[in-house]
PyMOL CGO cylinders between C-alpha atoms (Angstrom):
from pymol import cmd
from pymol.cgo import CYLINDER

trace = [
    CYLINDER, 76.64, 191.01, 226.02, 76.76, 194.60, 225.43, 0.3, 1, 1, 1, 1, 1, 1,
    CYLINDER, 76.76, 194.60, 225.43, 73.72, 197.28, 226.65, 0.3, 1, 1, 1, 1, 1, 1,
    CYLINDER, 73.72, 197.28, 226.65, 73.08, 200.05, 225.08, 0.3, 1, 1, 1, 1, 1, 1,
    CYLINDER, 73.08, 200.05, 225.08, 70.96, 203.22, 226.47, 0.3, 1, 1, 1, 1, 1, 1,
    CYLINDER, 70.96, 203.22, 226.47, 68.68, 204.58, 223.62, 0.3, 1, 1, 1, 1, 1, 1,
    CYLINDER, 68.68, 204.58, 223.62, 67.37, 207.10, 226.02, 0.3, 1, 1, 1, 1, 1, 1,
    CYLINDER, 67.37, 207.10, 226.02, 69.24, 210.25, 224.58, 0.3, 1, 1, 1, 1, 1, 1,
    CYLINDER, 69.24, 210.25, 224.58, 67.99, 209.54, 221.36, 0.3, 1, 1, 1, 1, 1, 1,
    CYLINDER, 67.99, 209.54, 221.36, 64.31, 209.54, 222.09, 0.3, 1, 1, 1, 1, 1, 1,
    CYLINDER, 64.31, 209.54, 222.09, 64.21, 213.44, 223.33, 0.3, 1, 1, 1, 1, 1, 1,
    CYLINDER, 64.21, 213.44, 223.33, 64.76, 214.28, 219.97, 0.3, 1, 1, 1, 1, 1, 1,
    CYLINDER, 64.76, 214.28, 219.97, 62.43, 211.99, 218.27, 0.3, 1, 1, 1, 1, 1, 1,
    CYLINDER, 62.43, 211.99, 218.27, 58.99, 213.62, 218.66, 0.3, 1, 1, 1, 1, 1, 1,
    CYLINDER, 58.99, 213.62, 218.66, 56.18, 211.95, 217.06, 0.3, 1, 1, 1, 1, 1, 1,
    CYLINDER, 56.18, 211.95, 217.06, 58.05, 208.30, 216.85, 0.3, 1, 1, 1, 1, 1, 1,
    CYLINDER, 58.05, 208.30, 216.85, 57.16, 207.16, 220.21, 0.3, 1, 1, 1, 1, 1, 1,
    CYLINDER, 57.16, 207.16, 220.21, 55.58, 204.16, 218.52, 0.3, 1, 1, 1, 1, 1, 1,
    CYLINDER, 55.58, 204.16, 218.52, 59.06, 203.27, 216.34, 0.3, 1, 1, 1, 1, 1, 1,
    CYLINDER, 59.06, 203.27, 216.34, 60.97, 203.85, 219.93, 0.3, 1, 1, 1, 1, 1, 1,
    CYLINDER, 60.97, 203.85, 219.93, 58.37, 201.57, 221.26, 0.3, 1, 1, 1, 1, 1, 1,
    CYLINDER, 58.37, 201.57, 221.26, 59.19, 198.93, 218.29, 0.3, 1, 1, 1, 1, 1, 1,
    CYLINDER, 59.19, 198.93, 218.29, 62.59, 199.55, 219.42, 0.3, 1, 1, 1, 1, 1, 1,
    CYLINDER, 62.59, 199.55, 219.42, 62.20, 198.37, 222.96, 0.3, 1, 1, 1, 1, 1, 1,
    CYLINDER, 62.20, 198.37, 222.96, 60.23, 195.39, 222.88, 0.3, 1, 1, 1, 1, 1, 1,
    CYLINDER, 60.23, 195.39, 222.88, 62.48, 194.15, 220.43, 0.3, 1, 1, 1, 1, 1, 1,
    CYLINDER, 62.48, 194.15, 220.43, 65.77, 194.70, 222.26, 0.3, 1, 1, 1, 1, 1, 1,
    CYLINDER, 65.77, 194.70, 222.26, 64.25, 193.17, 225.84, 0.3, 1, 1, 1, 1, 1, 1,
    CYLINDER, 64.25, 193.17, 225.84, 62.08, 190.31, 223.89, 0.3, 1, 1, 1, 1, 1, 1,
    CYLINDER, 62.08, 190.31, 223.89, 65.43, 188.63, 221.93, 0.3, 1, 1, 1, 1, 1, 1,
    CYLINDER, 65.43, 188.63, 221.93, 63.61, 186.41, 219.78, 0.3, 1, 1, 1, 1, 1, 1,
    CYLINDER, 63.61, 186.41, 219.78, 64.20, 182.65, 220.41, 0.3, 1, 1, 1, 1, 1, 1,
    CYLINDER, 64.20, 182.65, 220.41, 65.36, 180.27, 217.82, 0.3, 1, 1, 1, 1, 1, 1,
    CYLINDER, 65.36, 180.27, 217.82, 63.29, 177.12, 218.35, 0.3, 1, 1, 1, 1, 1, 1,
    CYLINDER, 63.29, 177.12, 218.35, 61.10, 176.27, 216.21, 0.3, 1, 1, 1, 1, 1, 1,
    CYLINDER, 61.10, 176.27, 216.21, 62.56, 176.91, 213.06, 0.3, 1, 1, 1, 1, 1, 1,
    CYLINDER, 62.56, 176.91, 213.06, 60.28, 179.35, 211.13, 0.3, 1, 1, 1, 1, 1, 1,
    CYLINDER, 60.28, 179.35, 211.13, 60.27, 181.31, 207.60, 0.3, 1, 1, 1, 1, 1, 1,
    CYLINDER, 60.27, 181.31, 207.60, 58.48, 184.23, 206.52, 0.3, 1, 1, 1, 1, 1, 1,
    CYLINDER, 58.48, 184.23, 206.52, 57.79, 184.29, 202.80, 0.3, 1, 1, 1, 1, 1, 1,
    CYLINDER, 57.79, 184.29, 202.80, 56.14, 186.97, 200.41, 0.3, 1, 1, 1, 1, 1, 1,
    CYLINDER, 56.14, 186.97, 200.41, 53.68, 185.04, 198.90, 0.3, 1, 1, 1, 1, 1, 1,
    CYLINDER, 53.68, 185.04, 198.90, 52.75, 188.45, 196.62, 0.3, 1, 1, 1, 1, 1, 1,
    CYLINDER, 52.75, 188.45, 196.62, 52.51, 191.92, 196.90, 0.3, 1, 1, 1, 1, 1, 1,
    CYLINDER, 52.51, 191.92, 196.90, 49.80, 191.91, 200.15, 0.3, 1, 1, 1, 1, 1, 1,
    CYLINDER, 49.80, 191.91, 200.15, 50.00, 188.52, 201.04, 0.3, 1, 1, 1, 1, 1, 1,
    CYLINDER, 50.00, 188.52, 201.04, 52.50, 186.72, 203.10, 0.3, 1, 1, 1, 1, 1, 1,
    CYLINDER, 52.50, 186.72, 203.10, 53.12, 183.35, 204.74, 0.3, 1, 1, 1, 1, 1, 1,
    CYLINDER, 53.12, 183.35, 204.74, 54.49, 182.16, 207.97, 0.3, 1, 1, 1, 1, 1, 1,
    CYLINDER, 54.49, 182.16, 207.97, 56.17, 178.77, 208.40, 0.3, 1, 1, 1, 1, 1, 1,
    CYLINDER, 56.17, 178.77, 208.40, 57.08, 177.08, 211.13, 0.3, 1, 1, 1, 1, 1, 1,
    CYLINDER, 57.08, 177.08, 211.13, 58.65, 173.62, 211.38, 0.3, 1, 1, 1, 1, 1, 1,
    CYLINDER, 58.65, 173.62, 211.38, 56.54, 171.59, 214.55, 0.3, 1, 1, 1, 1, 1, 1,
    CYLINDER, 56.54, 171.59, 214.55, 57.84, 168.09, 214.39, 0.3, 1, 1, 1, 1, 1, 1,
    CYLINDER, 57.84, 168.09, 214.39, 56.31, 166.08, 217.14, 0.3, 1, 1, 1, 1, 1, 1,
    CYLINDER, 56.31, 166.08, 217.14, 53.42, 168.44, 217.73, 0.3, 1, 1, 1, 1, 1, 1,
    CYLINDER, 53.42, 168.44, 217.73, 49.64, 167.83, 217.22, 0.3, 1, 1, 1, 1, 1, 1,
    CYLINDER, 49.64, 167.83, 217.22, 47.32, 170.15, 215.95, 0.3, 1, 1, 1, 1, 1, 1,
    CYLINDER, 47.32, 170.15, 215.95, 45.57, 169.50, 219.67, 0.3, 1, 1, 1, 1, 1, 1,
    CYLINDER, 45.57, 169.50, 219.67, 49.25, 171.12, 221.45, 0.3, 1, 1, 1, 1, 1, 1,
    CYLINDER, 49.25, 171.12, 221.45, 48.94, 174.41, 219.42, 0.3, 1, 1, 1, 1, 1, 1,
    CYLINDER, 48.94, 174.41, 219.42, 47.25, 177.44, 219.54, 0.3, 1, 1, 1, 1, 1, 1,
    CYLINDER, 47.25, 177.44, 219.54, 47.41, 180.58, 217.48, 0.3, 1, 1, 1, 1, 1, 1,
    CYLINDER, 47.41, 180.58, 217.48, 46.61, 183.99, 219.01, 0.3, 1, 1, 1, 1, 1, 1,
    CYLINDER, 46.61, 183.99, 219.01, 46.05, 187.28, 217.15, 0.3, 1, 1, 1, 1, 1, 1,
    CYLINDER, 46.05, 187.28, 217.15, 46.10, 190.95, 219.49, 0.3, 1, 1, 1, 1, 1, 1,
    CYLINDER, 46.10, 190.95, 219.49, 46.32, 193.79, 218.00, 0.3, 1, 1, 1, 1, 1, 1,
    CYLINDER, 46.32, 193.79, 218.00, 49.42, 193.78, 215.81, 0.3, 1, 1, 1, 1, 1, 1,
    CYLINDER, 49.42, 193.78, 215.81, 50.80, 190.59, 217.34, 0.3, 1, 1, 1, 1, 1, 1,
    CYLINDER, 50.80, 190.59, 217.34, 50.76, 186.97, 216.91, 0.3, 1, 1, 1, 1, 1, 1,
    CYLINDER, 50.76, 186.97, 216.91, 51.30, 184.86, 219.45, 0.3, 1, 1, 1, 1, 1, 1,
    CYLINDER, 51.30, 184.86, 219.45, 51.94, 180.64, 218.38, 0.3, 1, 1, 1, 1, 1, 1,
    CYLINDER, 51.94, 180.64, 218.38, 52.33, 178.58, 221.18, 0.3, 1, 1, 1, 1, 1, 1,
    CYLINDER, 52.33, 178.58, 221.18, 53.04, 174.70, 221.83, 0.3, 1, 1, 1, 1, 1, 1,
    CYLINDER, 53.04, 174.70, 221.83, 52.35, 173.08, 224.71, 0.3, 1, 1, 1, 1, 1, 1,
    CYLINDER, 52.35, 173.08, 224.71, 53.51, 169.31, 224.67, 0.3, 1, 1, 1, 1, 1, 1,
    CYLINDER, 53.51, 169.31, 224.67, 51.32, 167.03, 226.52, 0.3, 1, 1, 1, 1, 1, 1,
    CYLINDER, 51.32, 167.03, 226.52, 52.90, 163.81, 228.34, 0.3, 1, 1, 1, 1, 1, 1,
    CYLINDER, 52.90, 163.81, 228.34, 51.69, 160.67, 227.35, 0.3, 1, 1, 1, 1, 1, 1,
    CYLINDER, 51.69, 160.67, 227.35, 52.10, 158.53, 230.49, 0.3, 1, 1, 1, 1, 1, 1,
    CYLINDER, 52.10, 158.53, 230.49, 54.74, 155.98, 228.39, 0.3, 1, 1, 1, 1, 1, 1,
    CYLINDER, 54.74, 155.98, 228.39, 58.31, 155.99, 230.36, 0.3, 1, 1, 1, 1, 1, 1,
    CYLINDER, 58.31, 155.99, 230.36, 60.89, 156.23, 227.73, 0.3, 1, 1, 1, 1, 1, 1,
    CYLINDER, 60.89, 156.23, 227.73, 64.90, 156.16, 227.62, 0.3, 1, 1, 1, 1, 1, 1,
    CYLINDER, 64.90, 156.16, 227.62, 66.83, 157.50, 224.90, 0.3, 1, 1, 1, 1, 1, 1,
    CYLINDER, 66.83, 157.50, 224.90, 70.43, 156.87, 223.55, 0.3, 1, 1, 1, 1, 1, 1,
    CYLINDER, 70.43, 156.87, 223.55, 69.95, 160.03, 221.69, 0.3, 1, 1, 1, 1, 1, 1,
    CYLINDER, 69.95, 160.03, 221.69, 67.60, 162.80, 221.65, 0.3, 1, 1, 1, 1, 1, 1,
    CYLINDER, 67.60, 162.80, 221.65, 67.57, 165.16, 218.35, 0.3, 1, 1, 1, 1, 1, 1,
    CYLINDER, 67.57, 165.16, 218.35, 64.50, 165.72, 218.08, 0.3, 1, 1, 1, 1, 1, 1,
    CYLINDER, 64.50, 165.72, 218.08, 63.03, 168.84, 220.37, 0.3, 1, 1, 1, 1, 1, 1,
    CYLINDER, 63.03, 168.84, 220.37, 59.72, 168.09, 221.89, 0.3, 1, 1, 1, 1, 1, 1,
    CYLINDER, 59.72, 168.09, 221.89, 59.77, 170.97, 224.59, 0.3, 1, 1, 1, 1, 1, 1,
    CYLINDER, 59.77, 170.97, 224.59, 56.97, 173.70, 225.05, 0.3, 1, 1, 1, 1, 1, 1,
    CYLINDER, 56.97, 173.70, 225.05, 57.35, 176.64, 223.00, 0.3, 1, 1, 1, 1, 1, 1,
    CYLINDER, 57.35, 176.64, 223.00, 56.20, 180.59, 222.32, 0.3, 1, 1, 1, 1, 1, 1,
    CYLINDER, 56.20, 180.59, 222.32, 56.93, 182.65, 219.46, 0.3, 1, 1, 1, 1, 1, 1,
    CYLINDER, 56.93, 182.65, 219.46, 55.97, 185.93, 219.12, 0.3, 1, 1, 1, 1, 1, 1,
    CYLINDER, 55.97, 185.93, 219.12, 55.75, 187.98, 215.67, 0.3, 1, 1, 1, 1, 1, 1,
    CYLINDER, 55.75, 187.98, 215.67, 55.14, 191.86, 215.64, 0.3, 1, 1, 1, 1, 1, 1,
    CYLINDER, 55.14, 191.86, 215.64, 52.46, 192.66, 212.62, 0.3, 1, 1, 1, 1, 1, 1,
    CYLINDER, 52.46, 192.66, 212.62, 52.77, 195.30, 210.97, 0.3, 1, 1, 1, 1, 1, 1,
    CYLINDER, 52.77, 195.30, 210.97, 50.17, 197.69, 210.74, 0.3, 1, 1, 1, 1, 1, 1,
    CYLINDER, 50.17, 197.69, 210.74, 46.79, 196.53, 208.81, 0.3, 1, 1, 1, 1, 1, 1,
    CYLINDER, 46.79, 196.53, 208.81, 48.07, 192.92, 208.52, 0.3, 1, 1, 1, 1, 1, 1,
    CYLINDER, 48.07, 192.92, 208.52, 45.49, 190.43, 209.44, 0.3, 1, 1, 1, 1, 1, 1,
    CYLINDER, 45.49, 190.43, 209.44, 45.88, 186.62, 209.58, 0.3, 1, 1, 1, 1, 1, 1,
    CYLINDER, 45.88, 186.62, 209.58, 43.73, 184.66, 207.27, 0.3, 1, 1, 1, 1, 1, 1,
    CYLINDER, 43.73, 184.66, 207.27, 43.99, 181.31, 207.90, 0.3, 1, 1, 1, 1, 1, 1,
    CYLINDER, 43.99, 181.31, 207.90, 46.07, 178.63, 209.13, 0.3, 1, 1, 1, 1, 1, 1,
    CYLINDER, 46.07, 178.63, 209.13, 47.11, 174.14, 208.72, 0.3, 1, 1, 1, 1, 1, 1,
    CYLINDER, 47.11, 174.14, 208.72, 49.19, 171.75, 210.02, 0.3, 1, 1, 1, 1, 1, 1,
    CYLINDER, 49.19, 171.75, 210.02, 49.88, 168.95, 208.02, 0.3, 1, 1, 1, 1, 1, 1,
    CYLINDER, 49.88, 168.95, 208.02, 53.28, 166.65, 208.20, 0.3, 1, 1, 1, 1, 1, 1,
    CYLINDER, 53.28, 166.65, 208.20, 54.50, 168.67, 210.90, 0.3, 1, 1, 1, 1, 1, 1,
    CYLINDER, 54.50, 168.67, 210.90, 54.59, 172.29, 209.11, 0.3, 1, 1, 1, 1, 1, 1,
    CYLINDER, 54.59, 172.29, 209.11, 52.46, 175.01, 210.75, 0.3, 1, 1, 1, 1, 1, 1,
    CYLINDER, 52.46, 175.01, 210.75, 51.37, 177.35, 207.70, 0.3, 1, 1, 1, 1, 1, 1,
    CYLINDER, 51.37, 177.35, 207.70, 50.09, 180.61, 208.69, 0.3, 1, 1, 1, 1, 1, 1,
    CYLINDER, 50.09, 180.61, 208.69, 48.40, 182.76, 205.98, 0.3, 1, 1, 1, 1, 1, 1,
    CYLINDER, 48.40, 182.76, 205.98, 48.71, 187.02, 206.57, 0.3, 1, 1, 1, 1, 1, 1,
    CYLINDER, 48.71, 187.02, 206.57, 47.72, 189.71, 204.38, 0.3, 1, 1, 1, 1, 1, 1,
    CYLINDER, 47.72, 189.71, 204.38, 47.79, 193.55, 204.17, 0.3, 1, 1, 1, 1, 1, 1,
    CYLINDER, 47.79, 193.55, 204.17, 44.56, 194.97, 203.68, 0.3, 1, 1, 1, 1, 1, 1,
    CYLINDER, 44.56, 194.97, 203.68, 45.15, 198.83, 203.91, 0.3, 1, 1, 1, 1, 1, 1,
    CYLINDER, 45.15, 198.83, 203.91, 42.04, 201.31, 203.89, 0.3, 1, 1, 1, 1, 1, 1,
    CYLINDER, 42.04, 201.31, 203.89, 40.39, 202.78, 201.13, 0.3, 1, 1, 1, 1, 1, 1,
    CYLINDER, 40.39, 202.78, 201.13, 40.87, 206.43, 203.19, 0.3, 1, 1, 1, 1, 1, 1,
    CYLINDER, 40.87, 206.43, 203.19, 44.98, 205.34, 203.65, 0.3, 1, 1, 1, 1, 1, 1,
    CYLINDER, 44.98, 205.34, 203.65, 45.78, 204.61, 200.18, 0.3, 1, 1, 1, 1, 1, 1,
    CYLINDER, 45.78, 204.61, 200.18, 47.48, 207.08, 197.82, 0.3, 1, 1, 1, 1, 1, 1,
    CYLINDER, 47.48, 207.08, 197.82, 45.31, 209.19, 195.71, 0.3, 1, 1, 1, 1, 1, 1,
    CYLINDER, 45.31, 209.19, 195.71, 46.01, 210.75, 192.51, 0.3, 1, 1, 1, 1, 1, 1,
    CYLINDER, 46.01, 210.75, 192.51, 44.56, 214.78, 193.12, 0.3, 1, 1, 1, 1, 1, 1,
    CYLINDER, 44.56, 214.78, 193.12, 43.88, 216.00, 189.22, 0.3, 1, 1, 1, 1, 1, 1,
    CYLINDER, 43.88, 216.00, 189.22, 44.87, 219.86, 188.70, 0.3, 1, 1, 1, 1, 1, 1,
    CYLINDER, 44.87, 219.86, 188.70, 42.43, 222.17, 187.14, 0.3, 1, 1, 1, 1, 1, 1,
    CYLINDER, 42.43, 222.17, 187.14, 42.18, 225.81, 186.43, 0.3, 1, 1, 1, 1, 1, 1,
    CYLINDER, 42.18, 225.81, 186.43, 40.82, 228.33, 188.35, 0.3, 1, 1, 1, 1, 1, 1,
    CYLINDER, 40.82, 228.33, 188.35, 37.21, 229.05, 187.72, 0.3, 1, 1, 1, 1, 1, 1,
    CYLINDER, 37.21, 229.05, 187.72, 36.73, 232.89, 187.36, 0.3, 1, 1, 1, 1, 1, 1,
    CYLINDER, 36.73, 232.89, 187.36, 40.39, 232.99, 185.06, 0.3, 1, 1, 1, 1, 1, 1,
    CYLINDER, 40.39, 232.99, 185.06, 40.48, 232.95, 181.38, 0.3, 1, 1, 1, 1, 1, 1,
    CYLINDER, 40.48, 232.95, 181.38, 43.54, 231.66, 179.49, 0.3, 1, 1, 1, 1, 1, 1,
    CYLINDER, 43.54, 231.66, 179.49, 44.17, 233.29, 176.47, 0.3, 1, 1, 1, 1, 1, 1,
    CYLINDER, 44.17, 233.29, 176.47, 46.35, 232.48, 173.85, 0.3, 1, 1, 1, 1, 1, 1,
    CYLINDER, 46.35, 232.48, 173.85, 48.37, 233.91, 170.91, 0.3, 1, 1, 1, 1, 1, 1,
    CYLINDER, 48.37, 233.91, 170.91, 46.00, 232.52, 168.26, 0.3, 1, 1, 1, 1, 1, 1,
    CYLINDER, 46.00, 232.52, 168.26, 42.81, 234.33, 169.99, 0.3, 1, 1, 1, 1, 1, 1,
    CYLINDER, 42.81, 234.33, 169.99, 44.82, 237.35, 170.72, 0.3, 1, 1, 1, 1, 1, 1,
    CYLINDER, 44.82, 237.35, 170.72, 45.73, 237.65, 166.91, 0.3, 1, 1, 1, 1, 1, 1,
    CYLINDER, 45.73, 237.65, 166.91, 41.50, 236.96, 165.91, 0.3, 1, 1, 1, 1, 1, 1,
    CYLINDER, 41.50, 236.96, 165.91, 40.68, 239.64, 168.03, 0.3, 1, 1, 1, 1, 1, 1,
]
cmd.load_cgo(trace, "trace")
């Protein structure tokens, strides 16, 4: 596994500390691969998480919003009943998955059902952060005048 040193790079990148910050947490926090999720784009604002939780109860998970992050965990409770398997396949192990929001994305809901975590997002940006159209006018004191008045005069 190779490191790299993004040091150099971030004397020259005034005013991206935050991006450089991205960039950090996602090089030391390699994301893991269990459980299987997707990330859809329901429409233009909205957007769905989907993670695959076979063996889980709604009781073993928990869903944590902070700040721009969410934070799904699984914590798989014993049930007493000795068991020995030929074959295991099917993961039942504790899990934590992090996902970096971006910013003004807010989660809106969540279900289980058949072993499919659904997590509902959308983007809700701020009236005072959206574009604006800025209509040009004329000067007030300034008269325009044109060939046809010049010609009446």
């Amino acid at each position: 596994m190779r490191t790299f040193d993004l040091a150099p790079l971030y004397r020259s990148a005034i005013g991206f500390d935050r991006l450089a910050q991205l960039l950090n947490e996602q090089r030391a926090d390699a994301q893991p691969s269990y459980p299987p999720y997707n990330i859809e784009l329901v429409s233009e604002d909205k957007y769905r998480i989907v993670m695959a939780l076979a063996g889980f109860s709604r009781e073993e998970i928990d869903i944590i919003t902070e700040r721009d992050s969410l934070h799904v965990t699984g914590r798989k409770q014993k049930d007493g009943v000795e068991r020995t398997f030929l074959h295991r396949g099917i993961a039942a192990r504790d899990f934590e998955q992090r996902f970096q929001l971006a910013n003004h994305v807010k989660v809106t809901g969540a279900t289980f059902e058949n072993g499919m975590l659904t997590i509902d997002l959308v983007r809700e940006v701020p009236e005072a952060l959206k574009p604006r159209k800025i209509e040009i006018g004329t000067s007030t004191g300034a008269t325009v005048s044109t060939l046809e008045q010049r010609q009446a005069a």
